[in-house]
C-alpha positions in Angstrom: 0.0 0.0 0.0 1.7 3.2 -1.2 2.6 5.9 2.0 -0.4 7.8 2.6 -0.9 11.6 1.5 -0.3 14.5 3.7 0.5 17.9 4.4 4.0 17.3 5.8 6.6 15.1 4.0 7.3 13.6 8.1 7.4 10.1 8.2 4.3 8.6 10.3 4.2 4.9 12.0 0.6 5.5 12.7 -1.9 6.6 10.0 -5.4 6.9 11.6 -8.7 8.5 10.1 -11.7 7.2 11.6 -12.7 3.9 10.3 -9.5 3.5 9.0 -6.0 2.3 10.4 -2.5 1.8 9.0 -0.1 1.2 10.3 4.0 1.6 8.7 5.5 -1.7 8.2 9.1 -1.3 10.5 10.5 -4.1 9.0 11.0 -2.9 5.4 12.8 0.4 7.1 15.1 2.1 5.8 14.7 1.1 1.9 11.2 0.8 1.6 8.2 2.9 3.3 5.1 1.1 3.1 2.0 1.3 5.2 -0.3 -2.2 6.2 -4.1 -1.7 7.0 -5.3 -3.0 10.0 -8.5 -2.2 10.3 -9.5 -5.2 13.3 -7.7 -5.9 16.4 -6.5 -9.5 15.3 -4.8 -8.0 12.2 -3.1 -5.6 14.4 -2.3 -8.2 16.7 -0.5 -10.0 13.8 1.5 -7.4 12.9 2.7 -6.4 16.4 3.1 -10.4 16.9 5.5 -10.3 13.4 7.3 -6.8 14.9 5.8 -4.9 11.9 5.2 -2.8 14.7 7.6 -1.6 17.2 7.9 0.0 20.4 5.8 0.1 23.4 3.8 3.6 22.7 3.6 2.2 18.8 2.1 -1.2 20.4 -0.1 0.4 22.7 -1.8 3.2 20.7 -2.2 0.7 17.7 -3.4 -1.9 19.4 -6.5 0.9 20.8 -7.1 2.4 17.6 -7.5 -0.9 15.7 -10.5 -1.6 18.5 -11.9 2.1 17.7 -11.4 1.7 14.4 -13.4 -1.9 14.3 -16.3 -1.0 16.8 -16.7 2.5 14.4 -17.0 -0.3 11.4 -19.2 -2.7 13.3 -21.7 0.2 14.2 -22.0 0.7 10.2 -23.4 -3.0 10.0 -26.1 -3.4 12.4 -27.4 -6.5 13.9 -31.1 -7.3 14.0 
């Protein structure tokens, strides 16, 4: 997934719009910037599990916005 667009040209780890979440792949750093989507909290999971994510604040405040982000999603799709 190509780097998302923005105002500045700073290098984000965390790319959040609401419903929305990606997150920068560390593992590809330096030669290659490229942004995963982890839109539920077992994707996000998986990429903190594979260190595609690194370092404790990165961990914790992705791990809470891929729950925002899929209760935001979920509310779209009522049940009943």
């Amino acid at each position: 997934m190509p780097a998302p667009t923005s105002d500045d040209s700073a290098l984000r780890a965390i790319v959040y719009s609401r419903g929305s979440l990606q997150l920068l792949d560390q593992r590809k750093l330096p030669h290659e910037t490229t942004y995963l989507p982890a839109n539920d909290h077992e994707t996000c999971w998986t990429l903190i599990k594979e260190m595609a994510v690194r370092g404790a604040p990165a961990i914790a405040v992705s791990a809470a916005l891929s729950v925002a982000v899929e209760l935001h999603n979920a509310a779209a799709f009522p049940t009943a």
